[in-house]
DSSP file (Angstrom, degrees, kcal/mol; ACC not computed):
  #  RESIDUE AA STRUCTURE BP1 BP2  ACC     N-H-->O    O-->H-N    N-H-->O    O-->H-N    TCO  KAPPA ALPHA  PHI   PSI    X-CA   Y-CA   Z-CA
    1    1 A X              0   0    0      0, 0.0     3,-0.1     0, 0.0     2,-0.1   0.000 360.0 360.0 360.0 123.9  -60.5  -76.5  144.2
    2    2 A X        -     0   0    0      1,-0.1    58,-0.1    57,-0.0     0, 0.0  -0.425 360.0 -78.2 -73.4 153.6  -61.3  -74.2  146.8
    3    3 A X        -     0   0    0     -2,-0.1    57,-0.9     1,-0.1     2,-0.5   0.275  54.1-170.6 -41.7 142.3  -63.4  -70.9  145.8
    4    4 A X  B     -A   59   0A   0     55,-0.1    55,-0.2    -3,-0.1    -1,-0.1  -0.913   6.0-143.1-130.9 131.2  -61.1  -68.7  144.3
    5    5 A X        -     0   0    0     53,-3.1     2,-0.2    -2,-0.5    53,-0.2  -0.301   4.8-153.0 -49.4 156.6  -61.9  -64.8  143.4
    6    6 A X        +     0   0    0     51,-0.2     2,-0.3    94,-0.1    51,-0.1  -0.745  27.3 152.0 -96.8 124.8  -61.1  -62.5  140.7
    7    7 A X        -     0   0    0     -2,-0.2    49,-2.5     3,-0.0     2,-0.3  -0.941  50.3 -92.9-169.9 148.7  -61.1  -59.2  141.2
    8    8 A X  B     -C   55   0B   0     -2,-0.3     2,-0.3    47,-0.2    47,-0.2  -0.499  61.8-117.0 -66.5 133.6  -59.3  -55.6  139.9
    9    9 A X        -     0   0    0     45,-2.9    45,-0.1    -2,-0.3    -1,-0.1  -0.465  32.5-128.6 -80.9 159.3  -56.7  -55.5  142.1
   10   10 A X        -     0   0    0     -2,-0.3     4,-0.3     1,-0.1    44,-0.1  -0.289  27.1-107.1 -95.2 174.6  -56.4  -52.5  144.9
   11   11 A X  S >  S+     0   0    0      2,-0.2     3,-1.8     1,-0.1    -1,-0.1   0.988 124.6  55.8 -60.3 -71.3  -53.9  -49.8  146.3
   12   12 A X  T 3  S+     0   0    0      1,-0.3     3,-0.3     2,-0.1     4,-0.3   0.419  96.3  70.1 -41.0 -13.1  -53.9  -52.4  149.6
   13   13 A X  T >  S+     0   0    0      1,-0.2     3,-1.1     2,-0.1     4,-0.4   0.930  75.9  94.5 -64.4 -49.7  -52.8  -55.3  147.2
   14   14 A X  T <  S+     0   0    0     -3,-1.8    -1,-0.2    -4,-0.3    -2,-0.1   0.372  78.5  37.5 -10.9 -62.8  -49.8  -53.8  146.9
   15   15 A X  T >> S+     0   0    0     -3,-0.3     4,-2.6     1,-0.2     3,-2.0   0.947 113.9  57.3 -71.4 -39.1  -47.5  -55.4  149.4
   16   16 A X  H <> S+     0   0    0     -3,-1.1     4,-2.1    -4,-0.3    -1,-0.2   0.891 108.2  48.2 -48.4 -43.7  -48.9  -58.8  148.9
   17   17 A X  H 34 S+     0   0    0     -4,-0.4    -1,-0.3     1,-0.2    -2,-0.2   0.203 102.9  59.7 -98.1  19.7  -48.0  -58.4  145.0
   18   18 A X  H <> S+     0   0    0     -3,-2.0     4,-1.5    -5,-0.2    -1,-0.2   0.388 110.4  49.1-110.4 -36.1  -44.2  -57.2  145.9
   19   19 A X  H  X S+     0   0    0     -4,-2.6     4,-1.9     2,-0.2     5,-0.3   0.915 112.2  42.9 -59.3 -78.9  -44.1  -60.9  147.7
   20   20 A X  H  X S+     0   0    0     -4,-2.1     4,-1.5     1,-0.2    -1,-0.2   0.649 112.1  56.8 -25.5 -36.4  -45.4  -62.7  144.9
   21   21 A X  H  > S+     0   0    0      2,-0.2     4,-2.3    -5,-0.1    -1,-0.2   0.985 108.2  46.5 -69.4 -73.5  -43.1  -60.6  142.6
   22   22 A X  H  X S+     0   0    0     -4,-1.5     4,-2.4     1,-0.3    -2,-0.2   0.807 111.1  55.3 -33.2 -50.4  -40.1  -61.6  144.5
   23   23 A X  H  X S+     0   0    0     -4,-1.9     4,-2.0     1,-0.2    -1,-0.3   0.947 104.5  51.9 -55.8 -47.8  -41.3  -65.1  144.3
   24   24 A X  H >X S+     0   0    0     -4,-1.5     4,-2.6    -5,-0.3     3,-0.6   0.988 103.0  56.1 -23.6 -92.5  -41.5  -64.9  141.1
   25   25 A X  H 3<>S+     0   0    0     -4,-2.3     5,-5.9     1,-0.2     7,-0.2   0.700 106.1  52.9 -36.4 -27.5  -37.9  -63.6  140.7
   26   26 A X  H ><5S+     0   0    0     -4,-2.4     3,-0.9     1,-0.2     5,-0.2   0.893 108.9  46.3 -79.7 -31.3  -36.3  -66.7  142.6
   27   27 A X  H <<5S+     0   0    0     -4,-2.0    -2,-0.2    -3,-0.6    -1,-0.2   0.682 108.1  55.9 -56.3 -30.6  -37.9  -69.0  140.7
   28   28 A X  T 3<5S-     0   0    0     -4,-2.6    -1,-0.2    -5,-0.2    -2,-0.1   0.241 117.7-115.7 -74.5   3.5  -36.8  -66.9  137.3
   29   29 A X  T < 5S+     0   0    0     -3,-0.9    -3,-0.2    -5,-0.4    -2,-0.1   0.899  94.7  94.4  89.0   0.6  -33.3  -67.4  138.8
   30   30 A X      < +     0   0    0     -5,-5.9     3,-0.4     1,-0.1     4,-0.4  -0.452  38.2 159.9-155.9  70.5  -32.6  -63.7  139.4
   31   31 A X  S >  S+     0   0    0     -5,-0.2     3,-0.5     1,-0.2    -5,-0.1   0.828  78.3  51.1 -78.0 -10.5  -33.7  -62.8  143.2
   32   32 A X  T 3  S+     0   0    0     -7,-0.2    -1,-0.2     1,-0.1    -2,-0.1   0.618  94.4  83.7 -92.7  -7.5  -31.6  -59.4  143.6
   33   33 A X  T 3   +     0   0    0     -3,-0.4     2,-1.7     1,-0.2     3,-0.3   0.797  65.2  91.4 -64.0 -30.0  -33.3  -58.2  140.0
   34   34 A X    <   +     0   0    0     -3,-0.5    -1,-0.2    -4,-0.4   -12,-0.1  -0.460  48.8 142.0 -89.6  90.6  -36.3  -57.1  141.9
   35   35 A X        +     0   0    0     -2,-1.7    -1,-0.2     2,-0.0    -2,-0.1   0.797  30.7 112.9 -62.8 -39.0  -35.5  -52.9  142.8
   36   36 A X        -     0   0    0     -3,-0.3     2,-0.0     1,-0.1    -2,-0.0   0.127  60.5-133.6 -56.8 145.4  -38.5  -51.4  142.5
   37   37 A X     >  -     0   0    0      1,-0.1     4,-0.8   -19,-0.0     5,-0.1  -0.307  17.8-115.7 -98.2-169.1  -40.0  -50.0  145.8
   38   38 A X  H  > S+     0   0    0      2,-0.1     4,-1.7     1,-0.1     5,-0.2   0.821 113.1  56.1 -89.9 -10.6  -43.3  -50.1  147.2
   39   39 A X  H  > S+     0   0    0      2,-0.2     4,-2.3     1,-0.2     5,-0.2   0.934 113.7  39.2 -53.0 -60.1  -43.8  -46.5  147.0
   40   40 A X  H  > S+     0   0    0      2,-0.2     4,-2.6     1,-0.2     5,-0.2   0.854 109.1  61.8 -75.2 -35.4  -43.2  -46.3  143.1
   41   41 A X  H  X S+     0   0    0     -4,-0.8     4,-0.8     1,-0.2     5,-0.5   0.982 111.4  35.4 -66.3 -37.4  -44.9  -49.4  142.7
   42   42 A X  H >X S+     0   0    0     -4,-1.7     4,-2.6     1,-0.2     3,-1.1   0.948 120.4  49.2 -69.7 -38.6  -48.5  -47.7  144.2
   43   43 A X  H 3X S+     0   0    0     -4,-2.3     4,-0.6     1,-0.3     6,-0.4   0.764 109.8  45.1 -80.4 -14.0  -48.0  -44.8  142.8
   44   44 A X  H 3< S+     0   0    0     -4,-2.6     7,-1.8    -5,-0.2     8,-0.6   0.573 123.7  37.2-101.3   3.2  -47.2  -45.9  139.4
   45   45 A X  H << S+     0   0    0     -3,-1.1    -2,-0.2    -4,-0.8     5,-0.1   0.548 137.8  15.2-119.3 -34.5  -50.5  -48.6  139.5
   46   46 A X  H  < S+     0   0    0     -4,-2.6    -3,-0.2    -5,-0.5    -2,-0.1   0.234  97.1 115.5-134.6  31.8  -53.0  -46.1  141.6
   47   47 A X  S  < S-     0   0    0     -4,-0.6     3,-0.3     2,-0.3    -3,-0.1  -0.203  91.6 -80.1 -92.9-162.9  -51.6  -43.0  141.5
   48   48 A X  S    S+     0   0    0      1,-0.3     2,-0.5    -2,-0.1    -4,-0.1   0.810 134.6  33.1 -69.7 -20.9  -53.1  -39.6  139.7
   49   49 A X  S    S-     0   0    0     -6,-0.4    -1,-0.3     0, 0.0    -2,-0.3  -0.950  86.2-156.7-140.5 104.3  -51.7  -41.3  136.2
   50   50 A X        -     0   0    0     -2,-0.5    -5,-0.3    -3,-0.3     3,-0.1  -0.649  13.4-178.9 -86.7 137.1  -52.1  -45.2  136.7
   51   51 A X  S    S+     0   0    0     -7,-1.8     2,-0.3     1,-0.3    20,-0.2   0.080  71.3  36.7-151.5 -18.2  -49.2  -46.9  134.0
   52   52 A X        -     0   0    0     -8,-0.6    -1,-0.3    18,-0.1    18,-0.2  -0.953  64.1-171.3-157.3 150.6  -50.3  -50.2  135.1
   53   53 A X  E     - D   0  69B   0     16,-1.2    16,-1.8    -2,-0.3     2,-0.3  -0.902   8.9-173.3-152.5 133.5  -53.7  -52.6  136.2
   54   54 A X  E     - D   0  68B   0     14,-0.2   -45,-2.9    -2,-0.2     2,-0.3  -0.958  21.9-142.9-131.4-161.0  -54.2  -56.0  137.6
   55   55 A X  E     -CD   8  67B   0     12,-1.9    12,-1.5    -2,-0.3   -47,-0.2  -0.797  30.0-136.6-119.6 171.8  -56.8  -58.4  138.4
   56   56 A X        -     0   0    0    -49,-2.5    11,-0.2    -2,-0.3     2,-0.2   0.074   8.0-143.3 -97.9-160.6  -56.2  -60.7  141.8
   57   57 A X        -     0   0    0      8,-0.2     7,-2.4   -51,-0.1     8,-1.6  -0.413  29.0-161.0-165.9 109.1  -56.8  -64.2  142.3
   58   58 A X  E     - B   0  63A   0      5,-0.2   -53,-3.1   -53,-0.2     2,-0.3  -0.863   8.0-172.3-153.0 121.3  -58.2  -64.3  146.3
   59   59 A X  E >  S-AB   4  62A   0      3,-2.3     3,-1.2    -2,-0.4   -55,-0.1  -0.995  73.0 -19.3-107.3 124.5  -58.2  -67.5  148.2
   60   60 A X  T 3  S-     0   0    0    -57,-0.9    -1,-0.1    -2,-0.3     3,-0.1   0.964 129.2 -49.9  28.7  76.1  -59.8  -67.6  151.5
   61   61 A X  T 3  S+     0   0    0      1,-0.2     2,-0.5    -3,-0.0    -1,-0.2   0.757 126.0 111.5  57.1  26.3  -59.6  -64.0  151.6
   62   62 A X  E <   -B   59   0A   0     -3,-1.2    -3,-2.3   -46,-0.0     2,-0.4  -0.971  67.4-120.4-128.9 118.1  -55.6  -64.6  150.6
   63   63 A X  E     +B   58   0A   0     -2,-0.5    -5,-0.2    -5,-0.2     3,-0.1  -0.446  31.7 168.3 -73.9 145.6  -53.8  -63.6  147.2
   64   64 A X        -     0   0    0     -7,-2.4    25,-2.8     1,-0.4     2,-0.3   0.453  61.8 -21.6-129.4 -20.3  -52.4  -66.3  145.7
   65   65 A X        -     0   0    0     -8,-1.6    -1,-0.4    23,-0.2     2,-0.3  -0.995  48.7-168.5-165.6-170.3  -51.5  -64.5  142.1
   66   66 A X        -     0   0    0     21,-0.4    21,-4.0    -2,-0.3    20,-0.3  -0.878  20.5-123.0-165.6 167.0  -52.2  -61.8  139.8
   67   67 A X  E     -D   55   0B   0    -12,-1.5   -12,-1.9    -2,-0.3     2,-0.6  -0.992  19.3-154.8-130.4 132.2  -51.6  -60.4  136.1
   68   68 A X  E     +D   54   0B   0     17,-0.4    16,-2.1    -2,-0.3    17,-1.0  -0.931  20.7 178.9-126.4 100.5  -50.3  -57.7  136.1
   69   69 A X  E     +DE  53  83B   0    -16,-1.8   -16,-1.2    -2,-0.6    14,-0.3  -0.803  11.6 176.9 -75.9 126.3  -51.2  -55.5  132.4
   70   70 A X  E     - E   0  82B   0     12,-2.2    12,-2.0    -2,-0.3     2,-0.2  -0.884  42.5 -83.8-137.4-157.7  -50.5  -52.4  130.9
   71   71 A X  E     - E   0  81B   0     -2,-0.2     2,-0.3   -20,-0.2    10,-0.2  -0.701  39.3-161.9-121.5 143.6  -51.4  -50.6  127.1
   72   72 A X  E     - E   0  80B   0      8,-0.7     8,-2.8    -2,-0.2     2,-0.4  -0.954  12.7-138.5-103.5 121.9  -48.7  -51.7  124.5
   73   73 A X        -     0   0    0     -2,-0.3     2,-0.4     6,-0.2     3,-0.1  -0.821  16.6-169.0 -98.7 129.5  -48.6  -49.3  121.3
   74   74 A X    >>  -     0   0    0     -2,-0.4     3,-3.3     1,-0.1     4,-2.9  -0.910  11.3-172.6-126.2  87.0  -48.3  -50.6  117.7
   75   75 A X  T 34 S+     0   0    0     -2,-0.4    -1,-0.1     1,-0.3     4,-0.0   0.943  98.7  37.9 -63.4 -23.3  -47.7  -48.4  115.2
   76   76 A X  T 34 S+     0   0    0      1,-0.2    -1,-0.3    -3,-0.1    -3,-0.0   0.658 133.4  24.9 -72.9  -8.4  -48.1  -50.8  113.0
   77   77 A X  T <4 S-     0   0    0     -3,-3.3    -2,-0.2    39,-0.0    -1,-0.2   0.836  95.3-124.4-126.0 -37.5  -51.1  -52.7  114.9
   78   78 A X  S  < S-     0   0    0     -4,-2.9    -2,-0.0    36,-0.0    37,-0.0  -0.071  70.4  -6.7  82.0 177.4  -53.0  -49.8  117.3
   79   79 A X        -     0   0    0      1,-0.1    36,-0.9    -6,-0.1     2,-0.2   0.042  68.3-175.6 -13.9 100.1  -53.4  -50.4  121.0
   80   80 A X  E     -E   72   0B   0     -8,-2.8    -8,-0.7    34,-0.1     2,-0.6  -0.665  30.3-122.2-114.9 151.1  -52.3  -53.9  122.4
   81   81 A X  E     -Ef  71 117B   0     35,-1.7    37,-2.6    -2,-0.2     2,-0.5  -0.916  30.3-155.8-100.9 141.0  -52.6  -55.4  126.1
   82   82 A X  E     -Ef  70 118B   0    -12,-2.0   -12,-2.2    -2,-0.6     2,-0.6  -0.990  11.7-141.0-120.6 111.4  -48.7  -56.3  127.2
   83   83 A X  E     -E   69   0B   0     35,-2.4    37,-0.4    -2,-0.5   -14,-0.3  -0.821  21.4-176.0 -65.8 104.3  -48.9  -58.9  129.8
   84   84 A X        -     0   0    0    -16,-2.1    36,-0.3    -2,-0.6     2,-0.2   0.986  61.0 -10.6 -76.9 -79.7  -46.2  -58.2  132.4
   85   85 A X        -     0   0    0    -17,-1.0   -17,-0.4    34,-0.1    -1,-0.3  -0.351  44.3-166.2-141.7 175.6  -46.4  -61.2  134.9
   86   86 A X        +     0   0    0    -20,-0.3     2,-0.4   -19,-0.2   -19,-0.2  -0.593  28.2 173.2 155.3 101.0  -48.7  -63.8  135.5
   87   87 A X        -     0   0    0    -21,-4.0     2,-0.7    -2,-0.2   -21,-0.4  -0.897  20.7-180.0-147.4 134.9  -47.9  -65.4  138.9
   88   88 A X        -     0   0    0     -2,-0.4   -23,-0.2   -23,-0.2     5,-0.1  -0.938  42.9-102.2-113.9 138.3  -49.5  -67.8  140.9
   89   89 A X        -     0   0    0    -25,-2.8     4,-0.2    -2,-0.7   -25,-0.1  -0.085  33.6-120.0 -34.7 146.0  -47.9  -68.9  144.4
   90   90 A X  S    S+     0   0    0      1,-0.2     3,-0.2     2,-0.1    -1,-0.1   0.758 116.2  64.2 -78.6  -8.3  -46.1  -72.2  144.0
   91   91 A X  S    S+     0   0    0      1,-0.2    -1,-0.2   -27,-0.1   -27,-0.0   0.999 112.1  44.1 -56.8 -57.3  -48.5  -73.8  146.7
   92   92 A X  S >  S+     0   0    0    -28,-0.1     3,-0.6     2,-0.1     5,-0.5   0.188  83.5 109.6 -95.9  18.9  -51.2  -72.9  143.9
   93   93 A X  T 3   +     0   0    0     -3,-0.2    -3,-0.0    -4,-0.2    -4,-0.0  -0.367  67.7  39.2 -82.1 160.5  -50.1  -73.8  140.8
   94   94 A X  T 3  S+     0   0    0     -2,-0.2    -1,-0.2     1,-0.0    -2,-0.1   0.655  88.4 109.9  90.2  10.2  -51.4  -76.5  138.7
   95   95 A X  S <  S-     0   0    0     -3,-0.6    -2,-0.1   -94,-0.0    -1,-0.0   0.287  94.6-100.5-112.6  13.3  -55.2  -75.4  140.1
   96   96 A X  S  > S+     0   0    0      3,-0.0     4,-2.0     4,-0.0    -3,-0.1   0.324  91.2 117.9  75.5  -2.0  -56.9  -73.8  136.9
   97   97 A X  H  > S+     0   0    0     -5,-0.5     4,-2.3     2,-0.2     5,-0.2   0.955  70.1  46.3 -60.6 -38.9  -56.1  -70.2  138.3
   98   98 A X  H  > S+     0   0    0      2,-0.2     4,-2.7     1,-0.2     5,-0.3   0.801 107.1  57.9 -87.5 -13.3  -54.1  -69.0  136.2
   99   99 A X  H  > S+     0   0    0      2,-0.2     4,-3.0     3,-0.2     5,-0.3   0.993 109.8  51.0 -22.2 -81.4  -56.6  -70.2  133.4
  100  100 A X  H  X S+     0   0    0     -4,-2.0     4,-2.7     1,-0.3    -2,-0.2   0.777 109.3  46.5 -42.5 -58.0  -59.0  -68.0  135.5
  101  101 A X  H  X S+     0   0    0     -4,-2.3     4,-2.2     2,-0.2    -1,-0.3   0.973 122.1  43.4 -43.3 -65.5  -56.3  -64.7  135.4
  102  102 A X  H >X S+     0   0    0     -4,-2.7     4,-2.4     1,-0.3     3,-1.7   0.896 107.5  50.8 -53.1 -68.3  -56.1  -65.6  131.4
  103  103 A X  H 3X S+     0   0    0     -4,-3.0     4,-3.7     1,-0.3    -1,-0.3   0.873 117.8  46.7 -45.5 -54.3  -59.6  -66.1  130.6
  104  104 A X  H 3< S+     0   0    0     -4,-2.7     4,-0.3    -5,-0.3    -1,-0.3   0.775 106.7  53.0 -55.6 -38.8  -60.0  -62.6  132.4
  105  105 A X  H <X S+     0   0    0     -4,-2.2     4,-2.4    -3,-1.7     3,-0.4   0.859 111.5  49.8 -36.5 -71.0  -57.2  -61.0  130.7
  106  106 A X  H >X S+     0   0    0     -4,-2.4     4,-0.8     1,-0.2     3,-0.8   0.958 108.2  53.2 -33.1 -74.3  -59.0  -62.1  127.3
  107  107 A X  H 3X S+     0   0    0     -4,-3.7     4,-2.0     1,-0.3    -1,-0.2   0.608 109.8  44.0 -66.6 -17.3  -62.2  -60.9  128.2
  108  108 A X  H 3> S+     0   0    0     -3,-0.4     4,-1.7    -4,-0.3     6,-0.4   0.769 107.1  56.1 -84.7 -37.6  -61.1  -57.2  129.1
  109  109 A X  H <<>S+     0   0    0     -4,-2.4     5,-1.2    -3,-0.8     7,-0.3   0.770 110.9  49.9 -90.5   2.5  -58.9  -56.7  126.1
  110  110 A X  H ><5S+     0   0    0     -4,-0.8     3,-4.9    -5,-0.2    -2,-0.2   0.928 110.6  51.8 -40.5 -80.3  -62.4  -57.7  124.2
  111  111 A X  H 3<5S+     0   0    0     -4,-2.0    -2,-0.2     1,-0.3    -3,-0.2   0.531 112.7  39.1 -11.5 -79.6  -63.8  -55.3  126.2
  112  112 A X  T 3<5S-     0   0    0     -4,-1.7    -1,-0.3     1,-0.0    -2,-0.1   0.112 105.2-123.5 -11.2 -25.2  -61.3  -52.5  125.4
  113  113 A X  T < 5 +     0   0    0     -3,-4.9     2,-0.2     1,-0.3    -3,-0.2   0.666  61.5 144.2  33.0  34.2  -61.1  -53.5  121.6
  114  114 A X      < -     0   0    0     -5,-1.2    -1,-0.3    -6,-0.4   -34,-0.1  -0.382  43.6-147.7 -85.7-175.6  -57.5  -54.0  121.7
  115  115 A X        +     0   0    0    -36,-0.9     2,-0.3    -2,-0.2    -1,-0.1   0.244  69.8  31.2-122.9  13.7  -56.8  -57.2  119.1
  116  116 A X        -     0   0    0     -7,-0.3   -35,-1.7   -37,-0.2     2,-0.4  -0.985  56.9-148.3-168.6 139.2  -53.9  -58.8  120.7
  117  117 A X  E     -f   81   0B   0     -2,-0.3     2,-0.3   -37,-0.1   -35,-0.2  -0.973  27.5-166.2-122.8 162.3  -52.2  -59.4  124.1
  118  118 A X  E     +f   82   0B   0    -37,-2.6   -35,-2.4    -2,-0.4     2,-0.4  -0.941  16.4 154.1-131.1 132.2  -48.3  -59.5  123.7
  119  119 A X        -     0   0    0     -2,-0.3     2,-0.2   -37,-0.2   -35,-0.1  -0.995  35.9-118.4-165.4 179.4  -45.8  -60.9  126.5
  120  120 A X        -     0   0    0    -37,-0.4     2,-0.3    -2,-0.4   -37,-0.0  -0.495  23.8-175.3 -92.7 162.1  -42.3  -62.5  127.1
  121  121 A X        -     0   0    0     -2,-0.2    -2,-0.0     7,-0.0     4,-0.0  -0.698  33.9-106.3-150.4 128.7  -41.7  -66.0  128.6
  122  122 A X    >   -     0   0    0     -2,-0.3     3,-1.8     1,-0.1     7,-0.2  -0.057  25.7-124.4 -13.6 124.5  -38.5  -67.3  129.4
  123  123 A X  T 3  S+     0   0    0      1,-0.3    -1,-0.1     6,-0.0     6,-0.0   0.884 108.3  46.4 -61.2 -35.3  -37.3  -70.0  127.1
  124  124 A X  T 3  S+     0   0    0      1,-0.1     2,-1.8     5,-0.1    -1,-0.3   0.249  87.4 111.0 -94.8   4.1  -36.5  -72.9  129.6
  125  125 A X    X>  +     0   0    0     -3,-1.8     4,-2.3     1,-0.2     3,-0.6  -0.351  34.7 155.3 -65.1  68.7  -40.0  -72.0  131.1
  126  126 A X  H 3>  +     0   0    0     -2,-1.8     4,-2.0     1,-0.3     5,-0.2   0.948  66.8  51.7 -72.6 -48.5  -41.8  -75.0  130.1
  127  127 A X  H 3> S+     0   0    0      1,-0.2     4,-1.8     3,-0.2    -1,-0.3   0.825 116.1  47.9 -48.4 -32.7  -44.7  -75.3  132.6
  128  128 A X  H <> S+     0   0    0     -3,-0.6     4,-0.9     2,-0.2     3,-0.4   0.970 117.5  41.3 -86.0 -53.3  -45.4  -71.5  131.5
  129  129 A X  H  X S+     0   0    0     -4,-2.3     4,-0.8     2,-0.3     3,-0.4   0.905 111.6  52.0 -48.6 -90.8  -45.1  -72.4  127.4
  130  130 A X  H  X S+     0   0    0     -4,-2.0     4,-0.6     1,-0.3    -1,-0.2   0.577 109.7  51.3 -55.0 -39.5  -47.0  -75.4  127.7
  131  131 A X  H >< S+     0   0    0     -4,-1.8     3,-2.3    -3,-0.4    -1,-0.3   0.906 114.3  47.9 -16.7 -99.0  -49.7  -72.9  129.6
  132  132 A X  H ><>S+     0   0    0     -4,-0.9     3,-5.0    -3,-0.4     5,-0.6   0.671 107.8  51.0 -55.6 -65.9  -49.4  -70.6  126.6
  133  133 A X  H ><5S+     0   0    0     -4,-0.8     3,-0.8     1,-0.3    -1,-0.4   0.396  93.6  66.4 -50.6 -18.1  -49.8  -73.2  123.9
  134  134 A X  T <<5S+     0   0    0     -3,-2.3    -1,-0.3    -4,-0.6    -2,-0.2   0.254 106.6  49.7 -85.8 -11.3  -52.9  -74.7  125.3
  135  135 A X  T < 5S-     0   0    0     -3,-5.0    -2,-0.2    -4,-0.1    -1,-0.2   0.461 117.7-116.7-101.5  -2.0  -54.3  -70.8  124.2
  136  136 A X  T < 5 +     0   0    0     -3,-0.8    -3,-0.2     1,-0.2    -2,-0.1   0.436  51.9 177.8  66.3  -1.0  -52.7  -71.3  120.8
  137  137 A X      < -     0   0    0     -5,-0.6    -1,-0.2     1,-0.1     2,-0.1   0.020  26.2-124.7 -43.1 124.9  -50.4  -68.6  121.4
  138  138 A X        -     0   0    0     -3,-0.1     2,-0.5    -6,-0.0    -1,-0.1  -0.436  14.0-153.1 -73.4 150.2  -47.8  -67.8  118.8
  139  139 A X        -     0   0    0     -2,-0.1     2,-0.6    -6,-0.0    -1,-0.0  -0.962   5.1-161.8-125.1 133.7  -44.2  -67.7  119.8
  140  140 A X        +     0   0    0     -2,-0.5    -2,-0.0     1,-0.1     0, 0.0  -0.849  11.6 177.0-100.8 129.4  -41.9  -65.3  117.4
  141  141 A X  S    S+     0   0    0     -2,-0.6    -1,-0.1     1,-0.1    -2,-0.0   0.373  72.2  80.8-101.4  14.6  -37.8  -66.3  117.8
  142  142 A X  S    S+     0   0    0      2,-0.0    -1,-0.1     0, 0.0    -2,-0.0   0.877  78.9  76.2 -90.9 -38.8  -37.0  -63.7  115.3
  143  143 A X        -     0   0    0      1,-0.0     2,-0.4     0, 0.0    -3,-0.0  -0.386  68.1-143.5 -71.3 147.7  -37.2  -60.3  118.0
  144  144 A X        -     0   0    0     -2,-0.0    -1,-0.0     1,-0.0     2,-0.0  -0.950  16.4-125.7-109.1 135.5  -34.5  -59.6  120.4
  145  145 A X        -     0   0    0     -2,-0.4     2,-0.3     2,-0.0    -1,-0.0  -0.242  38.5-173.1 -72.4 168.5  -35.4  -58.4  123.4
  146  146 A X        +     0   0    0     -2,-0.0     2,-0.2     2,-0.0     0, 0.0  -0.814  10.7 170.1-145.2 172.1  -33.3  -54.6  124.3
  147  147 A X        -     0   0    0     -2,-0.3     2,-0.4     2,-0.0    -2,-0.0  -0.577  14.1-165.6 110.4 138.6  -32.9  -52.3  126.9
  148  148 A X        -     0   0    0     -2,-0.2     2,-0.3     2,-0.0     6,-0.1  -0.998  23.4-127.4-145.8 129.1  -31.0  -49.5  127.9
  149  149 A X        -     0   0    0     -2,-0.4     2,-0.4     5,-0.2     5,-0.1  -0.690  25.6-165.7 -88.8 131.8  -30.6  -47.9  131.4
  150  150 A X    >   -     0   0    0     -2,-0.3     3,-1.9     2,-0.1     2,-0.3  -0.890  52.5 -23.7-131.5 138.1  -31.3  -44.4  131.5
  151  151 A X  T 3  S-     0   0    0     -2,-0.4    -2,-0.1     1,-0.3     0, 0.0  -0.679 133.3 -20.8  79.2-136.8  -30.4  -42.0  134.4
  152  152 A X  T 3  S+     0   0    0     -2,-0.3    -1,-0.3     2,-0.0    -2,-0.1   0.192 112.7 120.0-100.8  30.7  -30.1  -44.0  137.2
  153  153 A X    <         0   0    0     -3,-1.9    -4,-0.2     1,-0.1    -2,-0.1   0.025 360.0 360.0 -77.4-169.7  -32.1  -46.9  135.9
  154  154 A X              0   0    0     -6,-0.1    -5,-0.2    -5,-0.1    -1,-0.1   0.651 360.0 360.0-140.3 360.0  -31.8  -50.0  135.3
């Protein structure tokens, strides 16, 4: 495998990780899902009140994924990392990066003292479960996910 980086991702990441997102979304099946702009997206990850962090994954000076975090609240549990994405380019999957993203992930929410990361995965997602499961990762089928669009959200 050629060298690959990690690194906190930047304000300049941005557009790169609005590709990657998209890719993402065709591969989930659901390419028109992705609204969000790139204005909201900086401002809500490096603006005056940051909502959101990732780390990079930098191949020859090229992103090729990220994981994309932010602070999950528990009353019942305290202060969780919620794993948004995980995405690696499809050129670069299957190449121990996103290992690298995870392993990195772990080690911050040490860092931090949170006691958990939490995410979603798709059910028919196998390559991404079989990922997970190689971490031990529990999977719960008893919550349903919800949402409700408020204003003009979505």
């Amino acid at each position: 495998m050629k060298s690959i980086c990690i690194r906190q991702a930047e304000r300049k990441d941005c557009p790169r990780l609005l590709e990657l997102i998209r890719e993402l979304a065709v591969y989930e099946k659901a390419p028109n899902e992705v609204t969000v702009s790139l204005e909201h997206f900086e401002e809500t990850g490096f603006g005056t009140n940051p909502v959101w962090w990732a780390f990079v994954a930098e191949a020859n000076g090229v992103i090729v994924g990220f994981a994309l975090y932010y602070i999950r609240y528990s009353t019942w549990k305290g202060a969780r990392m919620y794993l948004e994405d995980i995405i690696i380019t499809e050129a670069w999957r299957g190449k121990g990066i996103g290992k690298l993203l995870f392993n990195c992930l772990i080690e911050t929410a040490k860092e931090k003292g949170w006691k958990a990361i939490c995410w979603q995965v798709l059910e028919w997602n196998e390559p991404a479960i079989n990922f997970y499961k190689k971490y031990n990762a529990s999977f719960d089928p008893e919550w349903v996910n919800c949402s409700l669009a408020v204003g003009n959200g979505e």
